[in-house]
N, CA and C atoms as an extended XYZ file, in Angstrom:
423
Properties=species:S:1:pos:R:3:atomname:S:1:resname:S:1:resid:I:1 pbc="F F F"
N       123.047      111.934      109.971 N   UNK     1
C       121.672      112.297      109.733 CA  UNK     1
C       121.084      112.854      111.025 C   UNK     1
N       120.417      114.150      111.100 N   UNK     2
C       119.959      114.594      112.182 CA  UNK     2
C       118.457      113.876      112.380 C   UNK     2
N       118.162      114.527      113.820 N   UNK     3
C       116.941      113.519      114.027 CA  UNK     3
C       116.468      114.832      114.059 C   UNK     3
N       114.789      114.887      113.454 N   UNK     4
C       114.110      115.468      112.790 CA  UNK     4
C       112.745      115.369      113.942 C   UNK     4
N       112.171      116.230      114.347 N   UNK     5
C       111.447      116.473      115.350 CA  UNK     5
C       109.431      117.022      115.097 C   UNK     5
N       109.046      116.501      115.806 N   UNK     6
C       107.629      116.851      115.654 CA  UNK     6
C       106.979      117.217      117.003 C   UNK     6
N       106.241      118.403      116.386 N   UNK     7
C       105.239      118.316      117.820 CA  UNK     7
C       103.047      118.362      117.253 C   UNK     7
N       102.775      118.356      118.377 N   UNK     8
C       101.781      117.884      117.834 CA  UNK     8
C       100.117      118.471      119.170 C   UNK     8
N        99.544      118.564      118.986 N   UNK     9
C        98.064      118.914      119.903 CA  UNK     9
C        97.594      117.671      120.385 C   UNK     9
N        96.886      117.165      121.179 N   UNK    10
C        96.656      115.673      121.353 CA  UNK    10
C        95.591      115.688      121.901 C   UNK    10
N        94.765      114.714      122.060 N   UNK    11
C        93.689      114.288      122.034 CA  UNK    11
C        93.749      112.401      123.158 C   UNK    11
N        92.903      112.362      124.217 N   UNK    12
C        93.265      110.905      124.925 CA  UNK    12
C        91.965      110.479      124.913 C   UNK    12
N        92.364      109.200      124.646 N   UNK    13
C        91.128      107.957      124.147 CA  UNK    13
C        91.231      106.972      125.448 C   UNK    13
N        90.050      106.510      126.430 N   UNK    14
C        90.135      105.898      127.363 CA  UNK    14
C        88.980      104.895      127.136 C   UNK    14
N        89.843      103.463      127.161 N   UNK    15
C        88.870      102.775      127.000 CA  UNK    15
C        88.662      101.147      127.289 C   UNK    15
N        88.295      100.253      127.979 N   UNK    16
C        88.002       99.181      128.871 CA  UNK    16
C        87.539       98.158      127.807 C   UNK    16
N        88.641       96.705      127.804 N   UNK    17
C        88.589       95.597      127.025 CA  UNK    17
C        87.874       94.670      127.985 C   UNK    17
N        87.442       93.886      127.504 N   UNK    18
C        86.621       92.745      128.159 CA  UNK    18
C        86.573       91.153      127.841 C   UNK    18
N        86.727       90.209      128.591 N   UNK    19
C        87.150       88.993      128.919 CA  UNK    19
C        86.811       88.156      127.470 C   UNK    19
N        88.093       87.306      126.861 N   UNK    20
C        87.873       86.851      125.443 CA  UNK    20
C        88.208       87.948      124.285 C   UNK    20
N        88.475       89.027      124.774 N   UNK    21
C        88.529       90.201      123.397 CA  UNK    21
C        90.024       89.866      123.425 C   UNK    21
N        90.409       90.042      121.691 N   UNK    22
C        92.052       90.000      121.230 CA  UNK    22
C        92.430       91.359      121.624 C   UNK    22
N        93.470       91.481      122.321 N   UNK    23
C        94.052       92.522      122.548 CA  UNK    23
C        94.718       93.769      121.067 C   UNK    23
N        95.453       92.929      120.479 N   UNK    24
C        95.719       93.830      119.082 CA  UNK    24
C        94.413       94.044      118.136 C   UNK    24
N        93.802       93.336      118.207 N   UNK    25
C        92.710       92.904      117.217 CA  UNK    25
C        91.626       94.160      117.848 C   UNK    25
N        91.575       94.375      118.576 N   UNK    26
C        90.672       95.119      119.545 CA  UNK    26
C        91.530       97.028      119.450 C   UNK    26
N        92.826       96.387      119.521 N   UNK    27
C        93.519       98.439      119.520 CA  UNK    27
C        93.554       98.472      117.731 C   UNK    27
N        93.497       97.640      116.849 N   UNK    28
C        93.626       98.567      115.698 CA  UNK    28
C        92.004       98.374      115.345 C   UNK    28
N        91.155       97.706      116.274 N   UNK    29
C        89.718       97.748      115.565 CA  UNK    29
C        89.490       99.540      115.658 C   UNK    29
N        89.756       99.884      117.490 N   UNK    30
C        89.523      101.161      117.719 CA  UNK    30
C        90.059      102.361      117.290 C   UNK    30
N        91.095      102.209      116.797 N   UNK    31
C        92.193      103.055      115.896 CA  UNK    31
C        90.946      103.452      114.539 C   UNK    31
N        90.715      102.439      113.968 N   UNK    32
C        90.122      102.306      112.947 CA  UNK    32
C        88.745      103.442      112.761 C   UNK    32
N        87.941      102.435      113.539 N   UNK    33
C        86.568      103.437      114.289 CA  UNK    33
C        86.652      104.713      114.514 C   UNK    33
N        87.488      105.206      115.409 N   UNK    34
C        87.627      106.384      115.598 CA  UNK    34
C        88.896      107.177      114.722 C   UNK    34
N        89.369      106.572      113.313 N   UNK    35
C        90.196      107.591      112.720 CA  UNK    35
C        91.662      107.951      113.499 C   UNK    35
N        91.800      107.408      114.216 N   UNK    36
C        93.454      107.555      114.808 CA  UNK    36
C        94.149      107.471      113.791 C   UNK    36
N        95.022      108.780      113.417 N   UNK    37
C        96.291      108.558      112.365 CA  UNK    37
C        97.341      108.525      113.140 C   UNK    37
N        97.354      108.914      114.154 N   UNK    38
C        99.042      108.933      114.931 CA  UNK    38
C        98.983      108.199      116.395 C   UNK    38
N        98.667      107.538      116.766 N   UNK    39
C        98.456      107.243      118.505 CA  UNK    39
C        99.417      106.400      118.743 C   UNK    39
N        99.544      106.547      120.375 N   UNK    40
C       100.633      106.077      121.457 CA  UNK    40
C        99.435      105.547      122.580 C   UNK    40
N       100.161      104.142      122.828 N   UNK    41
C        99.950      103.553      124.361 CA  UNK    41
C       100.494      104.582      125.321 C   UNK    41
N        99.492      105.443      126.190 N   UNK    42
C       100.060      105.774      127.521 CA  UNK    42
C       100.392      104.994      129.085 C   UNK    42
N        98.986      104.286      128.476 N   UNK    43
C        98.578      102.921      129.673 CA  UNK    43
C        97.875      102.105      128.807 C   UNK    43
N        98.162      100.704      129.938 N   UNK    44
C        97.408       99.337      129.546 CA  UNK    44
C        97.456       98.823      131.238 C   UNK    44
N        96.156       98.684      131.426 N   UNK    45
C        96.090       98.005      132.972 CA  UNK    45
C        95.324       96.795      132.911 C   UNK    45
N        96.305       95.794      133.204 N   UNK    46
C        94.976       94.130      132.879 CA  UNK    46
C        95.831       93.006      133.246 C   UNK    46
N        94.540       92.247      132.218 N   UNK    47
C        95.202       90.794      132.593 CA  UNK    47
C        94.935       89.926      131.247 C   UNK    47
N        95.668       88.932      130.753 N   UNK    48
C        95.740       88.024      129.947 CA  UNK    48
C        95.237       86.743      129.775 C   UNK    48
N        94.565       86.028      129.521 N   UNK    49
C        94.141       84.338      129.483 CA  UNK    49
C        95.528       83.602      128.334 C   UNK    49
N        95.505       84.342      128.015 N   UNK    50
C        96.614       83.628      126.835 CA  UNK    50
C        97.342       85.072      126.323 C   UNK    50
N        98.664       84.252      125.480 N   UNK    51
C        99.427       85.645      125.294 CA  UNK    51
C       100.476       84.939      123.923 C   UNK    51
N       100.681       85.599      122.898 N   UNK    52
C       101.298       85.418      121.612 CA  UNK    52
C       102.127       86.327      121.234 C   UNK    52
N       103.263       86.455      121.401 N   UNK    53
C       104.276       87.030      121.124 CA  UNK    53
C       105.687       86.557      119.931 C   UNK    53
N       105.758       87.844      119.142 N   UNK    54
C       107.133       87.293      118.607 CA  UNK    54
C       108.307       87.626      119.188 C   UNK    54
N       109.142       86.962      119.162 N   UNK    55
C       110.308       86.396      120.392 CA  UNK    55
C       111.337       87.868      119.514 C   UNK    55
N       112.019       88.599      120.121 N   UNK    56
C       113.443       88.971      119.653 CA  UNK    56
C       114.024       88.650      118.102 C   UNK    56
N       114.298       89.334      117.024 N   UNK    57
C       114.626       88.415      115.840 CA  UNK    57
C       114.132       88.463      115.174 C   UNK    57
N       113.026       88.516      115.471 N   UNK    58
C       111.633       89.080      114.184 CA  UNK    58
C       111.146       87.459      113.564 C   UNK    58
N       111.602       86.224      114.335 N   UNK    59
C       110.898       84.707      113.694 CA  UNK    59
C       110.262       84.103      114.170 C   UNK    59
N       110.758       83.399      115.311 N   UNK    60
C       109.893       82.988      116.186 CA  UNK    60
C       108.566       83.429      116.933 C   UNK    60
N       107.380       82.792      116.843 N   UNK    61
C       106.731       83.236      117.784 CA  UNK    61
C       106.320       82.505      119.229 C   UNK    61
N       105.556       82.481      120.015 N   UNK    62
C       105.423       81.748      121.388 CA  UNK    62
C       103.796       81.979      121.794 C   UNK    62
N       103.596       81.022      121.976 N   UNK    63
C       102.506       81.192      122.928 CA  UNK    63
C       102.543       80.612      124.192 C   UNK    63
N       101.631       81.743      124.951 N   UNK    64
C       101.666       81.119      126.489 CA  UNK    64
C       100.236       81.066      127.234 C   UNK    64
N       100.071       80.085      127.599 N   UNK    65
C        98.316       80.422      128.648 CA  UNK    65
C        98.697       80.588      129.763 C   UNK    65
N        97.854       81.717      130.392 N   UNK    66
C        97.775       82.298      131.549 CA  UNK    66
C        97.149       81.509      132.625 C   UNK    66
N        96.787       82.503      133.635 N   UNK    67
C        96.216       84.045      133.670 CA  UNK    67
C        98.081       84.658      133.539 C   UNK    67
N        97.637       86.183      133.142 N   UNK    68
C        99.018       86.414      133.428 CA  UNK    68
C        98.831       87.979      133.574 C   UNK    68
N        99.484       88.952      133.804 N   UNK    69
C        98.906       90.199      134.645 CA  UNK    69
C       100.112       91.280      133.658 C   UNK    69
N        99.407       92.239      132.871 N   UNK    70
C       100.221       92.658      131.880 CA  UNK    70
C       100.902       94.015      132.603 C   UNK    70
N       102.128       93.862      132.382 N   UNK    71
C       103.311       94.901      133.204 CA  UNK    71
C       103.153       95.911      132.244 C   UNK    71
N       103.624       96.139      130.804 N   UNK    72
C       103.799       97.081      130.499 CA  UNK    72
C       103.070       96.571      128.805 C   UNK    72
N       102.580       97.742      128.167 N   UNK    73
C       102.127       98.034      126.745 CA  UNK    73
C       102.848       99.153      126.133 C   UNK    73
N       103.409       99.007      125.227 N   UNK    74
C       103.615      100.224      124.754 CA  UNK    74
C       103.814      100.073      123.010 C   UNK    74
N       103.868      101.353      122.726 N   UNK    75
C       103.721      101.306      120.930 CA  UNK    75
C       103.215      102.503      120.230 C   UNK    75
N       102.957      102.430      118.969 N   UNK    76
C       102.211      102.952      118.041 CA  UNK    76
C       101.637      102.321      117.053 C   UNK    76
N       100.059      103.553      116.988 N   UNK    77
C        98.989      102.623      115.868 CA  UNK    77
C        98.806      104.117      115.090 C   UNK    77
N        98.108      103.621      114.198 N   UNK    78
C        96.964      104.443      113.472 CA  UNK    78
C        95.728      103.501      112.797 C   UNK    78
N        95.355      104.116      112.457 N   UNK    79
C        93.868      103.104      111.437 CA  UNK    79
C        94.443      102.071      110.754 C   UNK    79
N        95.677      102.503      110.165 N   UNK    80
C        95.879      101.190      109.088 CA  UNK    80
C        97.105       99.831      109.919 C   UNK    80
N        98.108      100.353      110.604 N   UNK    81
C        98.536       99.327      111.464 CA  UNK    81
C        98.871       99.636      112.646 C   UNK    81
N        99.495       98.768      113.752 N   UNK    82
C       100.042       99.149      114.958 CA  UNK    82
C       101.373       98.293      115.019 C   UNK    82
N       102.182       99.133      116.219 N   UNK    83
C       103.459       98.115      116.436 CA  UNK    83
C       103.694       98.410      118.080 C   UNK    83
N       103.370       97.401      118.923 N   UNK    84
C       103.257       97.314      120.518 CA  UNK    84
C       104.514       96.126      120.068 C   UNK    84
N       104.922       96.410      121.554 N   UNK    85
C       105.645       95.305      122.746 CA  UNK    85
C       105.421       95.202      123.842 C   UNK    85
N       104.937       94.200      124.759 N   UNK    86
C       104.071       93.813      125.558 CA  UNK    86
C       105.432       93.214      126.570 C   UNK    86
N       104.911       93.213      127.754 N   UNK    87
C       105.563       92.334      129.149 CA  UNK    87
C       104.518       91.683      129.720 C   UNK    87
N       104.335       90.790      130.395 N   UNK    88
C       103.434       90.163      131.008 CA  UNK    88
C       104.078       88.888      131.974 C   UNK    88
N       103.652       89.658      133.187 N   UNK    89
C       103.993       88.264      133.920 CA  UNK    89
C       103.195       87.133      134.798 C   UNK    89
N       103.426       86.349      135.036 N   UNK    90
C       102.697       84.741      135.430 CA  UNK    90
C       102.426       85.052      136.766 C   UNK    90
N       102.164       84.094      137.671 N   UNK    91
C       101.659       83.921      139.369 CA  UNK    91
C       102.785       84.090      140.205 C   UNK    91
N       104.174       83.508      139.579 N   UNK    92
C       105.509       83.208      140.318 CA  UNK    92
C       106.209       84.931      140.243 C   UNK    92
N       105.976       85.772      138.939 N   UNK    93
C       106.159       87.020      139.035 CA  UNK    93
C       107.494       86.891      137.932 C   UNK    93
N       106.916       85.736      137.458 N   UNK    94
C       108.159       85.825      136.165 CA  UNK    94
C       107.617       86.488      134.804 C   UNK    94
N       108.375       87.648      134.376 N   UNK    95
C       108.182       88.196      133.338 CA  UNK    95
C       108.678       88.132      132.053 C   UNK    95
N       107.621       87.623      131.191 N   UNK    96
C       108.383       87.375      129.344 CA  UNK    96
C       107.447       88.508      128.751 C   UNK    96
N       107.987       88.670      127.713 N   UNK    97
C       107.688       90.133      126.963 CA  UNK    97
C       108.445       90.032      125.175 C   UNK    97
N       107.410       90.953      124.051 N   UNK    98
C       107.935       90.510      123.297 CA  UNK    98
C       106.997       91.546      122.048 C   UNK    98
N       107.453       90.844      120.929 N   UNK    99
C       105.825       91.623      119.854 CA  UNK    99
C       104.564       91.307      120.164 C   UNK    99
N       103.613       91.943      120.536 N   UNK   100
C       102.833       91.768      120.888 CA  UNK   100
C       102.055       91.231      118.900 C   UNK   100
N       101.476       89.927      119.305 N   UNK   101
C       100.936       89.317      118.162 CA  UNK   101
C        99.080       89.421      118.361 C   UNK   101
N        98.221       88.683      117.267 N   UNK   102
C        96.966       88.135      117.512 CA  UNK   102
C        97.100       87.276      118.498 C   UNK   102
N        95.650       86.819      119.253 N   UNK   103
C        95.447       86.053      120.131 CA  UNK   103
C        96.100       85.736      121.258 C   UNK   103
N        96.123       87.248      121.716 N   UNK   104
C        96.373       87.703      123.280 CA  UNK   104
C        94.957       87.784      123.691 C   UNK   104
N        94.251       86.768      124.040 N   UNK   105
C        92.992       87.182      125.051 CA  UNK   105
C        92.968       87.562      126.230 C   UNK   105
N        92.378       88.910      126.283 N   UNK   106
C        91.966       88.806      127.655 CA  UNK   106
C        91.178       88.405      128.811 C   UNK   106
N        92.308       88.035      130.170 N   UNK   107
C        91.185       87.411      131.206 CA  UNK   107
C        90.033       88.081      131.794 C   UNK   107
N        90.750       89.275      132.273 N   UNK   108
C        89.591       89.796      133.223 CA  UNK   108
C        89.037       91.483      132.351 C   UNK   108
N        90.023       92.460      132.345 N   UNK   109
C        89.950       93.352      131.856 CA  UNK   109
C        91.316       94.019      131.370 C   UNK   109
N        91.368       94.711      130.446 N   UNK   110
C        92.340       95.751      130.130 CA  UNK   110
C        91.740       97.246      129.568 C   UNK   110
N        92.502       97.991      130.825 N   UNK   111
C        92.274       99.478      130.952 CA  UNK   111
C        93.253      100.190      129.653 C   UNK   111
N        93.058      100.705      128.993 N   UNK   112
C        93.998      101.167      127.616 CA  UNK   112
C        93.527      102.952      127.712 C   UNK   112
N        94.877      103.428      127.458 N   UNK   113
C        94.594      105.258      127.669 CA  UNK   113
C        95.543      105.018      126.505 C   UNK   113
N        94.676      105.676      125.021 N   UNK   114
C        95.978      105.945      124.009 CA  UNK   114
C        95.558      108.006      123.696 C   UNK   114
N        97.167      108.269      123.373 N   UNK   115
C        97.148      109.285      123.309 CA  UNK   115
C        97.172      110.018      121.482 C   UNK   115
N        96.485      110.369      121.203 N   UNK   116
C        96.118      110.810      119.511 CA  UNK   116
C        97.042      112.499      119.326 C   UNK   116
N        98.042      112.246      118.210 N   UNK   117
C        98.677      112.971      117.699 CA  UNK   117
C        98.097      113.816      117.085 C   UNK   117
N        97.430      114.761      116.936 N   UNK   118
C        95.841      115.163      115.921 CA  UNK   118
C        96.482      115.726      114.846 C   UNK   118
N        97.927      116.241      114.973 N   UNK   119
C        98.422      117.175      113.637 CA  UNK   119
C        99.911      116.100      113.008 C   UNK   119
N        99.530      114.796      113.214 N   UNK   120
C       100.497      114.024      112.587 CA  UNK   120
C        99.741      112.844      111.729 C   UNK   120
N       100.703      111.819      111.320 N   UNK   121
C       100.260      110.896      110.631 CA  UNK   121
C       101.577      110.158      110.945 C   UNK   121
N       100.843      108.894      110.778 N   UNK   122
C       102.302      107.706      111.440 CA  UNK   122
C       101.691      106.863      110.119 C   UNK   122
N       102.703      106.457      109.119 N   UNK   123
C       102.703      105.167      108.659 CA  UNK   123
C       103.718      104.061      108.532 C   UNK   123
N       103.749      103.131      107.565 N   UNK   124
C       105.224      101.950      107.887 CA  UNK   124
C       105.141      101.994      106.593 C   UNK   124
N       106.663      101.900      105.969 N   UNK   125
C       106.987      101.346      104.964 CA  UNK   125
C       108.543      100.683      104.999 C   UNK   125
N       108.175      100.217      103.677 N   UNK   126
C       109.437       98.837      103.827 CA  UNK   126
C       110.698       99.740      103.744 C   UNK   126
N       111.617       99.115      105.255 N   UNK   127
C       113.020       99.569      104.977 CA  UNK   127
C       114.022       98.413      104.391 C   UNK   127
N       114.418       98.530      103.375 N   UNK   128
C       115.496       97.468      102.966 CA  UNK   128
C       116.561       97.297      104.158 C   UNK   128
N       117.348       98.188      104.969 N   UNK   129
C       117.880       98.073      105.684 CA  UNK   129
C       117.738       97.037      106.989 C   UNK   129
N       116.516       96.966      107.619 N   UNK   130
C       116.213       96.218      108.192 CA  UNK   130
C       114.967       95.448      108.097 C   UNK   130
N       114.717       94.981      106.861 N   UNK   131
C       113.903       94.414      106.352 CA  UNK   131
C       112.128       94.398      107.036 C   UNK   131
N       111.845       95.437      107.827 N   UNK   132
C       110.847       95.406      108.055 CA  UNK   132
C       109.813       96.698      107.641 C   UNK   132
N       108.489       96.554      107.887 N   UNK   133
C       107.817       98.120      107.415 CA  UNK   133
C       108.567       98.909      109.363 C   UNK   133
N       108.850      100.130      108.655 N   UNK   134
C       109.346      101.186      109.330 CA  UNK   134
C       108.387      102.400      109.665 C   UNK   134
N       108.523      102.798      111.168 N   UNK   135
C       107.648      104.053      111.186 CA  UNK   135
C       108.020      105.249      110.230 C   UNK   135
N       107.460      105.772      109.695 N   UNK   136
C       107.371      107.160      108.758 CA  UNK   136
C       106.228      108.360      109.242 C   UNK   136
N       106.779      109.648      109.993 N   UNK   137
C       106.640      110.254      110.724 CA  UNK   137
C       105.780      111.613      109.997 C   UNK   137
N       104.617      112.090      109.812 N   UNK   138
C       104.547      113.164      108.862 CA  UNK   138
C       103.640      113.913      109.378 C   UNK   138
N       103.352      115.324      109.031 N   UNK   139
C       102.894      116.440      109.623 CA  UNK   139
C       101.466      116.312      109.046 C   UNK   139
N       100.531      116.315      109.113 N   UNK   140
C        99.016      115.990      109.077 CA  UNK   140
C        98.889      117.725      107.938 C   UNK   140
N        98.128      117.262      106.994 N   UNK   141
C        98.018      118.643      106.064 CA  UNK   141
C        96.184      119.178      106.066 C   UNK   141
């Protein structure tokens, strides 16, 4: 099966989370609001009070309380869902990372630059193959 290619015009959304806000809860509120059908994490600059992740495996999940200082964000949303994986590491500079879940609060701030696909559409649907909803990639009409 060949891999099948898109390009697209784009559009960047810059925008500053604040202390107690859910981190996911907060990127698909703004997805929402502003109509994002296709967006990408470019950046995430911050910090964590707590952090909820699903572990590798797709079962387990974890929680951890901070502070904890977030290394890397990355993913895709649109209005109707998102799918990030998060790193974040502690005081000692140890780093765990994972699905980024609900009730990731943040401590201090998180800086978020997402980048908007304007001539696409991203949705998920169920792959039997790997039993989860799957990105589905489509040209905006």
């Amino acid at each position: 099966m060949g891999v099948q290619t898109f390009t697209s015009s784009v559009t960047n959304h810059c925008f500053r989370l604040r202390p107690g806000q859910d981190l996911k809860k907060e990127l698909l509120f703004y997805a929402q609001t502003h109509h994002i059908h296709a967006g990408v994490i470019l950046s995430a600059v911050g910090s964590l009070n707590k952090a909820h992740i699903r572990l590798s495996g797709g079962k387990d999940t974890v929680e951890f309380n901070g502070p904890f200082e977030i290394v890397s964000l990355t993913g895709t949303l649109s209005a109707e869902s998102l799918h990030m994986h998060i790193s974040f590491s502690d005081f000692e500079g140890r780093v765990r990372g994972g699905h980024l879940m609900d009730g990731c609060l943040i401590f201090t701030t998180v800086e978020i630059l997402i980048q908007e696909n304007q001539d696409l559409i991203f949705e998920r649907k169920f792959d039997e193959e790997t039993g989860y909803k799957e990105l589905i990639i489509q040209n905006r009409i």
